[in-house]
N, C-alpha and C positions, 0 to 999 in steps of 0.2 A: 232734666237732670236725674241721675243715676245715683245712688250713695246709698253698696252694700256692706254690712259690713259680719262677719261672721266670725262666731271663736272655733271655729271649728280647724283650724289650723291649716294642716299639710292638704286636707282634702280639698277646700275651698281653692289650694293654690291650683289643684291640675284641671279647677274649673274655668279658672283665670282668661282671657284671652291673651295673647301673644301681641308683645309690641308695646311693654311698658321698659322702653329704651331709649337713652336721651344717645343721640350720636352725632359725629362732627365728621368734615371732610377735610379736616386739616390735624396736625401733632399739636400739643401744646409747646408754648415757649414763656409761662411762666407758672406758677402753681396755681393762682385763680381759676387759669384754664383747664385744667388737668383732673382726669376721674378720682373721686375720693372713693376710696376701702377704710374699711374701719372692724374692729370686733369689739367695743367695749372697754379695752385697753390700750390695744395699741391704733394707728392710723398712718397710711399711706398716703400719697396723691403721683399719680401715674401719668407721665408726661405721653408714652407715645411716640416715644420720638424713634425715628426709623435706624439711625446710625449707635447712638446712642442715648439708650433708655432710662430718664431719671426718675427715683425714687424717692421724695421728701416723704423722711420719718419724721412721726411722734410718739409720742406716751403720753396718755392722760396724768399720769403721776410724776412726770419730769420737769420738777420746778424746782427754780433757787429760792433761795432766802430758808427761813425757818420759824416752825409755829411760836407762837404767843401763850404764853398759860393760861392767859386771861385779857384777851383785847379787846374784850366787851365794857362800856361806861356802864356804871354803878346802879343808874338810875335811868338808863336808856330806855325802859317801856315807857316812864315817867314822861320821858323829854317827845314819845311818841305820841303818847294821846295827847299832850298840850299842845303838838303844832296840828292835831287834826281839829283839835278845837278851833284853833286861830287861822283855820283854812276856810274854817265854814263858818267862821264868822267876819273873813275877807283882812283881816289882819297876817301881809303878807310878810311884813319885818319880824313878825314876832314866830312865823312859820320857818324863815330863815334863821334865826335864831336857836329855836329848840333843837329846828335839824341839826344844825353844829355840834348840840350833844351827844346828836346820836352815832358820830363818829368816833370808830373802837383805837386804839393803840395799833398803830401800824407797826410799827417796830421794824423785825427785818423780814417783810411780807414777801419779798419774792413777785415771782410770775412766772407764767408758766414758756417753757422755749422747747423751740423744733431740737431733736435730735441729731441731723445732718440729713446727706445724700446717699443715696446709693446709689453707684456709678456701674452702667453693664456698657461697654464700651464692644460694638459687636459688625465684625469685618465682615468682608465675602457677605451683600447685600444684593439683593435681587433692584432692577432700577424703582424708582418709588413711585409707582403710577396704580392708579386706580383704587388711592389710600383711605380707608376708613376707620376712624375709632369710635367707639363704643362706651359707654356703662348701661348693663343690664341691672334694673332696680329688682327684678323680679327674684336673681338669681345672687344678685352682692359681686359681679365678674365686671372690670374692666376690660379693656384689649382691641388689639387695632389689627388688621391686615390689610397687607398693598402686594404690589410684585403684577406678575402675570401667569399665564396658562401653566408654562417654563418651569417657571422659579416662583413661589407665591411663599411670603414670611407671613405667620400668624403667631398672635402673641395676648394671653391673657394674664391676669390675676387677680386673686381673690386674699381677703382675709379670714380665717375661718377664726370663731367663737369656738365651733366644740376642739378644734385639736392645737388652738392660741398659736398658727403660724400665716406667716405672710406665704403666699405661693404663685410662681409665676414659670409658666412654662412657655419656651419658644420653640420654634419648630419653620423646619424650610423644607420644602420637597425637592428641589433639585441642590444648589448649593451648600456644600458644604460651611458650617458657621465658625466663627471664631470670638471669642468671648474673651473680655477680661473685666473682673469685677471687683471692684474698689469702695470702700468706704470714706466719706468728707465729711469729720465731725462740725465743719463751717467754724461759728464763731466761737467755739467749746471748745474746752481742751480736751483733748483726746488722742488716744493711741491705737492702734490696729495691727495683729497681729496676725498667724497662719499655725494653726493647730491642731493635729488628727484630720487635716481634710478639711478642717473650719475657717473663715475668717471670720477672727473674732476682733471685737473692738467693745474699747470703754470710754464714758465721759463723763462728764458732768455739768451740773444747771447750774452754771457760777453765769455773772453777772451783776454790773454796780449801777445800775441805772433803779433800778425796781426795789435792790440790796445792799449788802457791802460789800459783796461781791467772794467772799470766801465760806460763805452755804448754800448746800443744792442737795438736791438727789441726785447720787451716781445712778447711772444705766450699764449695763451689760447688754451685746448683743451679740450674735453669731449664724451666717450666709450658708447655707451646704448648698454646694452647684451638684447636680448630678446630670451626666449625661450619657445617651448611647453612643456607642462607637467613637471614643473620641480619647483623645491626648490632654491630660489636664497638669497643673504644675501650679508650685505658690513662685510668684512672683519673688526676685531675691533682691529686693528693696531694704530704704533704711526704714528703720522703725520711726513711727511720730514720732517726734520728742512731745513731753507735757511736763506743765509747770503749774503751780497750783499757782489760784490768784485770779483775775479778772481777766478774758477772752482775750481784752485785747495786748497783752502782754502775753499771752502766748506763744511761745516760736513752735514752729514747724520745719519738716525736709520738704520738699518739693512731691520726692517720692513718700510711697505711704504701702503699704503690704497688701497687695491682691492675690485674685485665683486667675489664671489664664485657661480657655476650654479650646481647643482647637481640634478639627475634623468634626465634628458634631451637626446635626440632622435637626435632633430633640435634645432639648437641654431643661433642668429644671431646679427653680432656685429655692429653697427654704429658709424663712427667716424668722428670727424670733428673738424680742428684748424681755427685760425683766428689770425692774428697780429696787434701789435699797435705798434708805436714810443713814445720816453721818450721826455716831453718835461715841461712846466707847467705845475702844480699840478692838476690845475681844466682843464685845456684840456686832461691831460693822462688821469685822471679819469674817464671822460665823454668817450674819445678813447677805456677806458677798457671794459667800460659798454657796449658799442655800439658791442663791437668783444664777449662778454658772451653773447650776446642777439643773435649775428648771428649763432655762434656754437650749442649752447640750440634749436636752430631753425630747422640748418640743420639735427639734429642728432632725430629729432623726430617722427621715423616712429616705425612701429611694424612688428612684424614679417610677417605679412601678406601682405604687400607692395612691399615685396623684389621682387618679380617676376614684379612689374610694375616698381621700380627703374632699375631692370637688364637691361626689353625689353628696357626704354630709353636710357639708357648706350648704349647697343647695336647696337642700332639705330645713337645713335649720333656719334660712333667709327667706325661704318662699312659706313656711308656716305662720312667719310674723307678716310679712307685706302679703299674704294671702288675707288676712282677716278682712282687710277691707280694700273693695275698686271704685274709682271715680268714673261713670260715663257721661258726658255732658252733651250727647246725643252726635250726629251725623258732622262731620267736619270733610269742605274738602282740599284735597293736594293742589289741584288744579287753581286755584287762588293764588298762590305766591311762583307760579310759574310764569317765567318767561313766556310771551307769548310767539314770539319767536323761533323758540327752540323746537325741535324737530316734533311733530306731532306723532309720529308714528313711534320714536324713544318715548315720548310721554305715554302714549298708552301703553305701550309692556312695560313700563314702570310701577302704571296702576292696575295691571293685571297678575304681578308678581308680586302684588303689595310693599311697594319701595316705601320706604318710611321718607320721612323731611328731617334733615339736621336742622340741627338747634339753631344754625343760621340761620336756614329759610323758615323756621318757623317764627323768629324773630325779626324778621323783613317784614315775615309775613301781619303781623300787630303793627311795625310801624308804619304797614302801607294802611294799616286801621281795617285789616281784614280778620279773618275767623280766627279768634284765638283760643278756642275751646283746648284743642289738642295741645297747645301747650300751659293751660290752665292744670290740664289731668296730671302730664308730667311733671309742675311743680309740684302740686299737691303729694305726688308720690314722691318727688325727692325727697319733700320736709319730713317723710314718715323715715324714709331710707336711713338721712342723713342721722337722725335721732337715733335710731336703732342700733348705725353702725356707732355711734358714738356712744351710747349707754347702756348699759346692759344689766341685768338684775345681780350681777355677782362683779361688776365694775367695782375696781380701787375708790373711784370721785365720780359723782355721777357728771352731765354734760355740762360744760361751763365756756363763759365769753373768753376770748381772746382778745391780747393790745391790753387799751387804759381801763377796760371793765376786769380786769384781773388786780387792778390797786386798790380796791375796795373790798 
């Protein structure tokens, strides 16, 4: 076993070897499965899906209910060292006890909830063979390509920390693409509009299960499509409708305000939320202005930038998961293969260093064979996953999700 670990940052990363990549030979079809992005603030998860591409957003600071002045008990250290006493002296009624005091005023606590979908609905496909996706832990880049010689679709995205935007570029070589991009606030009320070129949409963390369902932090967000060579247009849709109050009294249109990209090659989408708290009228207002001024801000590049937001992404992602590599010595492919399958594709497999998807690497442990290779990869997600989700200048630092968010 191998375990370097170094503060030396970006340099240690270009010492790094190649191949800290978890990959799949199939799209996702629900979000458990799907690559997570993240910067600190906000988070994605990336279906992959070839016809149409989803997006489950978040926000670390997109939660209903609202704070407590003081929902801490009076004498809660108190009620702490007494049941650590009555732990270690096997007195477990009297441990259950004191913990009861240590529970604060819930009041209207909230919890924290997904933002919606983002919907890129994309025609003129090349057929879907020879499909692979992807997350590079090295680099912070999801993305999948299938197609052939012909026609081959590739498609990544990253979140970046230093310029706080989502970004995802598609691209076909022969086919021309057709895009249309939509926003699904799900079980939120929410609206979505089409502005200077933008789709913009707003919501809110209402919900009665967690709350009473009439406090949350509103979100702003807003989509810039950019593409080459191509026909673009706002869809001429009804507006959401929204109603303040709990999700499921919400009414909705069916339709909802998108961007349509048609003729296009390379396309590339920019995304960026921002939140505010409910509070008085001329402070929310001034809060709201302030979060449409930083979004409109982040989201204002062009196509031709993308490769200089990438290389920083990059940079900024491989300085942190540079510090430290796991090697747990020789592992090999040849294990969880078919014995069957063609010998001579196995060996230019292993001559051109084919990786194993996380399927076969996962056969590969239940048939009780080498699981070093995917012990490394976990190790490197749990670093990834942290990073992308907390970051030194994060709103909240990283927290559970579901019923560890009631306490």
């Amino acid at each position: 076993m191998i375990l370097q670990c170094s503060d030396r940052g970006g340099r240690e990363r270009e010492e790094m070897e190649e191949g800290n990549r978890i990959l799949f030979d199939t799209w996702a079809e629900r979000w458990q499965q799907g690559c997570l992005l993240g910067n600190g603030f906000m988070g994605q998860v990336i279906y992959g899906r070839p016809r149409e591409e989803i997006v489950e957003l978040s926000h670390g600071a997109f939660f209903s209910g609202s704070g407590n002045e003081d929902p801490y008990p009076e004498k809660g250290a108190e009620a702490f060292a007494a049941a650590r006493r009555a732990a270690l002296e096997g007195d477990y009624e009297e441990v259950y006890r004191q913990t009861g005091r240590l529970m604060g005023k819930r009041g209207n606590y909230g919890t924290n909830l997904p933002v919606g979908k983002l919907h890129i609905r994309i025609e003129a496909q090349p057929p879907v063979s020879d499909y692979e996706r992807y997350l590079d832990l090295d680099r912070g880049i999801a993305g999948c390509v299938y197609g052939n010689e012909e026609n081959l679709h590739r498609r990544e995205a990253f979140t970046s920390h230093e310029d706080h935007v989502f970004a995802c570029r598609m691209e076909q070589t022969e086919e021309e693409m057709k895009l249309t991009v939509s926003f699904d606030g799900g079980r939120n009320p929410f609206r979505t509009w089409v502005e200077d070129g933008l789709l913009c949409f707003e919501t809110a963390a209402l919900e009665n299960v967690h709350s009473d369902g009439t406090e949350g932090t509103r979100l702003c967000g807003a989509v810039k499509v950019c593409a080459e060579g191509s026909r673009g247009e706002a869809l001429s849709s009804k507006e959401v409708s929204v109603k303040k109050g709990s999700p499921e009294n919400v009414g909705r249109e069916e339709d909802s305000f998108g961007i349509k990209v048609s003729g296009a090659k390379s396309v590339v989408l920019y995304l960026s939320m921002d939140v505010w708290t409910t509070g008085k009228e001329a402070e929310e207002t001034e809060a709201a202005k302030n979060a449409w001024e930083h979004v409109k801000e982040w989201v204002n590049h062009d196509i031709g930038e993308y490769p200089v937001l990438r290389e920083r992404h990059t940079a900024d992602i491989g300085a942190l998961m540079g510090r430290q590599k796991l090697k747990l010595g020789r592992w090999r492919e040849e294990q969880c293969r078919n014995t069957e399958q063609d010998e001579n594709q196995e060996q230019s497999k292993k001559e051109n260093g084919a990786e194993l998807c996380a399927g076969e690497l996962l056969e590969l442990v239940r048939q009780g064979g080498d699981n070093r290779r995917l012990t490394e990869l976990m190790y490197q997600y749990g670093r990834y996953l942290l990073l992308s989700s907390s970051r030194r200048d994060s709103l909240l630092p990283a927290h559970l999700q579901g019923v560890w968010n009631d306490d």
